[in-house]
C-alpha positions, 0 to 999 in steps of 0.5 A: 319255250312257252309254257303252254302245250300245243295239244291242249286246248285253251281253259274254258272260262267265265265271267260274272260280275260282282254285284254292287261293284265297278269294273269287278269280275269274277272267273268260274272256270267250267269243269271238262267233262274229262275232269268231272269222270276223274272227280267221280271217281276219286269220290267213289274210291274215297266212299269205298275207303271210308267203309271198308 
């Protein structure tokens, strides 16, 4: 079975070359915007919280 879902699309990423260096790379994943609306709300949620 593989491991990957059918339905999901493959994870946007990108690569940037670490300076001063030979063959190395580093991954920065770019957030969907799905992810970022889920982020903002867990922050808001956590403000509320915090102050009540």
């Amino acid at each position: 079975m593989s491991d990957i879902d059918e339905d999901e699309p493959p994870r946007e990423i990108k690569l940037v070359k670490v300076e001063g260096t030979y063959g190395t790379y580093r991954v920065e994943e770019k957030m969907k915007p799905s992810d970022v609306v889920a982020l903002v709300c867990f922050v808001i949620i956590l403000i509320i919280v915090y102050f009540s």
